[in-house]
C-alpha positions as a Markdown table, in Angstrom:
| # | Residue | x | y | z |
|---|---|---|---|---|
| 1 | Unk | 0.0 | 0.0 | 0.0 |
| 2 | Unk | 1.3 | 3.4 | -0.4 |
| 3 | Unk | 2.7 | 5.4 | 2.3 |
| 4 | Unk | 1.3 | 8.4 | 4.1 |
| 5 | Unk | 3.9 | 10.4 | 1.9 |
| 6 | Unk | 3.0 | 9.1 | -1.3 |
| 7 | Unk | -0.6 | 9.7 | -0.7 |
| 8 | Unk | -0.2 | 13.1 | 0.2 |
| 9 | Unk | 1.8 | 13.4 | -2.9 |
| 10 | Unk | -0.7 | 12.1 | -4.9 |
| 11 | Unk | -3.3 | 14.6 | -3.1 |
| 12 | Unk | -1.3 | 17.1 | -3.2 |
| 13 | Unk | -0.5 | 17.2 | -7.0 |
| 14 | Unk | -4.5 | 16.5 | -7.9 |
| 15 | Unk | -4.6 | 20.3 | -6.1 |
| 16 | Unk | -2.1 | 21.1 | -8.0 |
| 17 | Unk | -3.8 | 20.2 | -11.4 |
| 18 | Unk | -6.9 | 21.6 | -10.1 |
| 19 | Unk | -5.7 | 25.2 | -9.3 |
| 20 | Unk | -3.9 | 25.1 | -13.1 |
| 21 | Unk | -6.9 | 24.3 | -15.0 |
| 22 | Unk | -9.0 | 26.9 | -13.3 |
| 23 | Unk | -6.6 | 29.7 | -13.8 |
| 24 | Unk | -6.2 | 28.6 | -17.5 |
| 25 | Unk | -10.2 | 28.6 | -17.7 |
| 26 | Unk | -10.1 | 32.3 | -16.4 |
| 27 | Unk | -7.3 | 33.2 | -17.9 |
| 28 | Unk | -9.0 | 31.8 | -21.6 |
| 29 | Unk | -12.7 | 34.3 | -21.0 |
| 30 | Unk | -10.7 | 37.3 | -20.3 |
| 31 | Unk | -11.5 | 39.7 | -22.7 |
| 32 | Unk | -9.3 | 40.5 | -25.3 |
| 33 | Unk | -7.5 | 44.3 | -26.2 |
| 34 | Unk | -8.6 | 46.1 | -29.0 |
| 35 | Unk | -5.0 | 46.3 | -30.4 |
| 36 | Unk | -4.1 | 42.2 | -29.9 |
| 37 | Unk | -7.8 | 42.0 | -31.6 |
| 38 | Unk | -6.4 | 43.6 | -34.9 |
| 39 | Unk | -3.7 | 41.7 | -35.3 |
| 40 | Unk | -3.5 | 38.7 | -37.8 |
| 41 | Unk | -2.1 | 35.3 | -36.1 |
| 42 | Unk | -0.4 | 33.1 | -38.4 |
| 43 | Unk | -0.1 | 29.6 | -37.6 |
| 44 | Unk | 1.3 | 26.2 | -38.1 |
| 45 | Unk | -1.1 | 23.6 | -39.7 |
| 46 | Unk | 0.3 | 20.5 | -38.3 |
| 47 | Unk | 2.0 | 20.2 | -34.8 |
| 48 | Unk | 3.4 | 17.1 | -33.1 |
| 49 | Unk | 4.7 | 17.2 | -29.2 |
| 50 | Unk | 6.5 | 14.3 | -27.8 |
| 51 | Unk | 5.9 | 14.8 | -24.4 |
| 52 | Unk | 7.2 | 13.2 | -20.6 |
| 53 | Unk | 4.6 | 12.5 | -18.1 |
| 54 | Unk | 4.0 | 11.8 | -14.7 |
| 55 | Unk | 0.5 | 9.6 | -13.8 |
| 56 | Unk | -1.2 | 9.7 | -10.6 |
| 57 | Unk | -4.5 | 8.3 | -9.5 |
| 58 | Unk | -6.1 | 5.1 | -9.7 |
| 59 | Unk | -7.5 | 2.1 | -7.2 |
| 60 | Unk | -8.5 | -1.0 | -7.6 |
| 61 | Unk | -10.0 | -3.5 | -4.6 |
| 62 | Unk | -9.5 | -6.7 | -3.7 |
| 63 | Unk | -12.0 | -9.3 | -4.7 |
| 64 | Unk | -11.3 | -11.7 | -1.8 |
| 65 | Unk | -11.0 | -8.8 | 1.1 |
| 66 | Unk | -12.1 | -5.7 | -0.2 |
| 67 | Unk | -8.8 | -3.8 | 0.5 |
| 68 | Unk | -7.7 | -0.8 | -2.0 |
| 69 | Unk | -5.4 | -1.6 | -4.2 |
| 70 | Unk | -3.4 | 1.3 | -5.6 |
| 71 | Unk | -1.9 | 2.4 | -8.7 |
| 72 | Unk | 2.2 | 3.3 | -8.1 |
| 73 | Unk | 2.5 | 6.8 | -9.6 |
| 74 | Unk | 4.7 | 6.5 | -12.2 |
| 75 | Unk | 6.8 | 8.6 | -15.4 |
| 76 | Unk | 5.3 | 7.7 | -18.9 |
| 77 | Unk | 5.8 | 9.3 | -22.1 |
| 78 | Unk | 3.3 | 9.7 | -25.1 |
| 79 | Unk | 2.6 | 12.0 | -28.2 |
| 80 | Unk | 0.0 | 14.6 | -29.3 |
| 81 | Unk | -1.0 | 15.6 | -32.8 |
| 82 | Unk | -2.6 | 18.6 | -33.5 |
| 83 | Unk | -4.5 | 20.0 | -36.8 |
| 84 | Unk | -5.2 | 23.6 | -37.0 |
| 85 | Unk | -8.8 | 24.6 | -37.8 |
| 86 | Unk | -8.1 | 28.0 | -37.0 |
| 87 | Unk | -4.8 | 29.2 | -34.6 |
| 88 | Unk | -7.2 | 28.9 | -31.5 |
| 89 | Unk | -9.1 | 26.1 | -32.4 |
| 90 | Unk | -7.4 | 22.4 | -32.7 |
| 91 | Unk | -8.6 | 19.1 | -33.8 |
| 92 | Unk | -6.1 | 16.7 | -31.7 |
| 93 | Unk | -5.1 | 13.3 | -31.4 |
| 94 | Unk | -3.0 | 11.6 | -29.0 |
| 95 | Unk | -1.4 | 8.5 | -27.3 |
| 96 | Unk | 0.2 | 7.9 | -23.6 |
| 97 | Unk | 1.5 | 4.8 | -21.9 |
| 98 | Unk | 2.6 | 4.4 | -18.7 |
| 99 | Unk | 4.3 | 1.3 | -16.8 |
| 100 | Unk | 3.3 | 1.2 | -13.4 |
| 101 | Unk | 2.4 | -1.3 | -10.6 |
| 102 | Unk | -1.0 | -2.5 | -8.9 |
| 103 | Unk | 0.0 | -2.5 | -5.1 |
| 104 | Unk | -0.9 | -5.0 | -2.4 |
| 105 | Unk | -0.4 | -8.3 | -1.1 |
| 106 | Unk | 0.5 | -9.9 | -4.5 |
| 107 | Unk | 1.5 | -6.7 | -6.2 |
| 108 | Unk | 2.0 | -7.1 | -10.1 |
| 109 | Unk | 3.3 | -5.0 | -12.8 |
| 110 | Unk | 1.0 | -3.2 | -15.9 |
| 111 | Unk | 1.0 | -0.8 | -18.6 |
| 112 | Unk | -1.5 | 1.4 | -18.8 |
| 113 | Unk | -2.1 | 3.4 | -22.8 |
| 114 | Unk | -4.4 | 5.8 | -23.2 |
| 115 | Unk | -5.8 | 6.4 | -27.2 |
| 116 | Unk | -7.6 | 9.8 | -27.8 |
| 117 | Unk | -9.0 | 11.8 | -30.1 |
| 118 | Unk | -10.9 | 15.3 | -29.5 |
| 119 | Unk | -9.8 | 18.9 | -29.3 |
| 120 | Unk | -8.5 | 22.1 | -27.7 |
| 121 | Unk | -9.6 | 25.9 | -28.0 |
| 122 | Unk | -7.2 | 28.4 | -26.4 |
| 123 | Unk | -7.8 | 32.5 | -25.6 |
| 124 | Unk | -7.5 | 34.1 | -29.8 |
| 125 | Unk | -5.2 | 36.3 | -28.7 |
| 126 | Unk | -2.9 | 35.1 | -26.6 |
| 127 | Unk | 0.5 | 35.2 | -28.1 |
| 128 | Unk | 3.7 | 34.8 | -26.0 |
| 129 | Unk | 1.6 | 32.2 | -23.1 |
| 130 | Unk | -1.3 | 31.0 | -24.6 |
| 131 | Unk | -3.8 | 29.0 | -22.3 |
| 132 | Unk | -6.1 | 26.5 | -23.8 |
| 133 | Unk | -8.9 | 23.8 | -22.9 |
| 134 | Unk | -9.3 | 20.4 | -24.2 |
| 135 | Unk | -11.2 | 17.2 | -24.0 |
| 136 | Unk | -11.0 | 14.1 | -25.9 |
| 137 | Unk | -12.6 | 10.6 | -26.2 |
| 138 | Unk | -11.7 | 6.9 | -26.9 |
| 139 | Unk | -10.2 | 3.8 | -25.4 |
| 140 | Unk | -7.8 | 2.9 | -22.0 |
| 141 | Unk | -6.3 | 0.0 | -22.4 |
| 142 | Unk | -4.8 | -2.0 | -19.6 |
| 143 | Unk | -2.0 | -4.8 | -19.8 |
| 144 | Unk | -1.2 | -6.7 | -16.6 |
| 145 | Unk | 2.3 | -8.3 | -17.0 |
| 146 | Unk | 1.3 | -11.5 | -15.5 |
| 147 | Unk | 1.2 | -15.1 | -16.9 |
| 148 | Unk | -2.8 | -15.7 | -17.9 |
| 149 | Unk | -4.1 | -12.5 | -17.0 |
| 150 | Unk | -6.5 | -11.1 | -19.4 |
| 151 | Unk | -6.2 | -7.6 | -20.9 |
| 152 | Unk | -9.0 | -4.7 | -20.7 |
| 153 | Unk | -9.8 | -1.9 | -23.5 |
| 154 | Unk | -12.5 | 0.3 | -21.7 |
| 155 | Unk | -14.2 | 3.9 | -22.9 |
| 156 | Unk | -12.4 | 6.6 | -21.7 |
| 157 | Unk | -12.5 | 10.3 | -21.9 |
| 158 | Unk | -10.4 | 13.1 | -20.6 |
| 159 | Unk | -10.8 | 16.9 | -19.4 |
| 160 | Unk | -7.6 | 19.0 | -19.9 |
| 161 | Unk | -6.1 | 22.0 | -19.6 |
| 162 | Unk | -2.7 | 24.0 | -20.0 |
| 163 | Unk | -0.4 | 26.3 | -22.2 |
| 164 | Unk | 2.0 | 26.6 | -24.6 |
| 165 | Unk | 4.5 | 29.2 | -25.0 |
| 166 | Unk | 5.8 | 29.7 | -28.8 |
| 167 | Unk | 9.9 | 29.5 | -28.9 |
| 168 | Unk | 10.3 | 30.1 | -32.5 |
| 169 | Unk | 7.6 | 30.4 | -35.4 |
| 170 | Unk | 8.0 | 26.3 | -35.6 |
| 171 | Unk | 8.8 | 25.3 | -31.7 |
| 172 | Unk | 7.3 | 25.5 | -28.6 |
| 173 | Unk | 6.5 | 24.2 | -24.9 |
| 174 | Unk | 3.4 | 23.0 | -24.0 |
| 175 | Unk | 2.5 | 22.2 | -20.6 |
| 176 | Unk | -0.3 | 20.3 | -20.3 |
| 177 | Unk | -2.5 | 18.6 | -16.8 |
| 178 | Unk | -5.5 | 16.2 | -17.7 |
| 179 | Unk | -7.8 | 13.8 | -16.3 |
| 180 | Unk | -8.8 | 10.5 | -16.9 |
| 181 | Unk | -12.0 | 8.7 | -16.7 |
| 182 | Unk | -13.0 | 5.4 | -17.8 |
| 183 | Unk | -16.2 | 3.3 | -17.5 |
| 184 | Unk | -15.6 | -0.2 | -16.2 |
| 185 | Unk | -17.4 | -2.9 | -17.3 |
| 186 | Unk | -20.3 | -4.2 | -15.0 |
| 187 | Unk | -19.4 | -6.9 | -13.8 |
| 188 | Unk | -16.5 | -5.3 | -11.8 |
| 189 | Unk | -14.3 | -7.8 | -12.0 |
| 190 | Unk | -10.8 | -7.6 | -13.9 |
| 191 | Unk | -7.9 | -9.5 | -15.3 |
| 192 | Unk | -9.6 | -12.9 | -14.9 |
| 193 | Unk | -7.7 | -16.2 | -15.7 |
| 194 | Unk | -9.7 | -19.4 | -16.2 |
| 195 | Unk | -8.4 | -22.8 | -16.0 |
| 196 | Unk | -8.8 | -26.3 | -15.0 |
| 197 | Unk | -9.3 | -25.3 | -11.8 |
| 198 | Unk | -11.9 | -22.8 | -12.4 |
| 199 | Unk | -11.5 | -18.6 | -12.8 |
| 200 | Unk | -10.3 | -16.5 | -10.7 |
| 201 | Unk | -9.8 | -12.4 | -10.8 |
| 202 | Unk | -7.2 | -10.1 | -9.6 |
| 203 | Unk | -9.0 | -7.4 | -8.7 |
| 204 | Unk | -12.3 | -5.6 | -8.7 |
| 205 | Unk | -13.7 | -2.4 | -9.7 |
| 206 | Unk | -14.2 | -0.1 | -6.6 |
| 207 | Unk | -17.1 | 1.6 | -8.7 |
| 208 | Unk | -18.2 | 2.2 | -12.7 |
| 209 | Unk | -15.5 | 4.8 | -13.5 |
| 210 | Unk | -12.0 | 4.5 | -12.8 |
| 211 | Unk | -10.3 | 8.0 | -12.4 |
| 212 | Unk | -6.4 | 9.0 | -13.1 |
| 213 | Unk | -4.6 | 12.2 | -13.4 |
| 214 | Unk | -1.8 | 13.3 | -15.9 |
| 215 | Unk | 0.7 | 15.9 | -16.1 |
| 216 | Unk | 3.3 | 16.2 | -18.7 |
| 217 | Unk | 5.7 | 18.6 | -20.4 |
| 218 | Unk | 6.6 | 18.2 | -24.2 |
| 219 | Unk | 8.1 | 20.1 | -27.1 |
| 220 | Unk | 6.2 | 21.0 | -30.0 |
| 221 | Unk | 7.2 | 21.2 | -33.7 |
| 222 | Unk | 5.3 | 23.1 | -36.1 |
| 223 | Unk | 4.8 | 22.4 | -39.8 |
């Protein structure tokens, strides 16, 4: 089980995330200058940011006992892909994974990928920070490295928010917090094995969404 310092850790960068995404929001409705709304943006079509991240979040419980099992917060790295509608308005795809560990009694290791699709808008006239709000939709997909354990691909969707800040009229920095949320299945139970024996599951839904929390840093290349 984690520690008292890890879970304060854990609460303490969900604050953290929180706090960011509602300064972004405010940040993103305040109204714009008359001079910055006469100027022309110009734009890249196509941006990709390889990106580092840190996951937090998730429980489990155990099926025999009813104990939580935890998530080990863990580094990951993943990739968006942006198309420009317009320089405020971005169709967006991207992909995370993250190898981590289900803590407990018989702790065991998984990888946890995230596959999304959706979109961000940011404040029109931002130019040297520029704040922006996303969401997205598709699948979480978690791999339990253990011999017979099944995989699960879930629906997921996630609420983000963050900046980037323009190096050069092709490179950037884009900061970025999000959250996870995926509906479980409802049977509740995951990463089954069946055998001669009979079936058995490692653990067991605590309720019908599972919840994470991301924060990465990456560098973006225009084109």
């Amino acid at each position: 089980m984690l520690t008292p310092v890890w879970h304060g850790t854990r609460h303490l960068l969900g604050t953290a995330m929180f706090c960011m995404a509602l300064v972004v929001t405010t940040l993103m409705f305040v109204a714009p200058s008359a001079h910055a709304a006469e100027e022309v943006q110009t734009y890249n079509r196509f941006e990709i940011t390889p990106f580092g991240a840190y996951l937090g979040g998730g429980e489990f419980e155990d099926p025999i006992d009813g104990s939580d099992l935890d998530l080990d917060e863990h580094f990951g790295y993943g990739l968006f892909f942006n198309v420009a509608d317009e320089h405020w308005r971005h169709y967006e795809f991207f992909y995370a994974s993250f190898d981590t560990e289900v803590e407990g009694a018989a702790p065991f290791d998984i990888k946890v990928q995230y596959l999304q699709i959706g979109g961000t808008v940011s404040h029109p006239d931002a130019r040297q920070v520029v704040p922006y709000f996303g969401m997205s939709v598709g699948a979480a997909r978690f791999s339990p490295n253990a011999a017979g354990l099944s995989n699960e691909t879930e629906f997921a969707f996630s609420v983000g928010a963050g900046l980037r800040v323009p190096i050069s009229e092709r490179v950037g920095v884009r900061f970025d917090a999000r959250a996870f949320v995926t509906v479980l299945g409802s049977s509740g139970d995951l990463f089954c094995v069946s055998d001669a024996e009979g079936g058995e599951c490692r653990v067991r839904a605590k309720s019908d969404t599972f919840f994470q929390y991301a924060a990465s840093l990456g560098v973006t290349i225009g084109f």
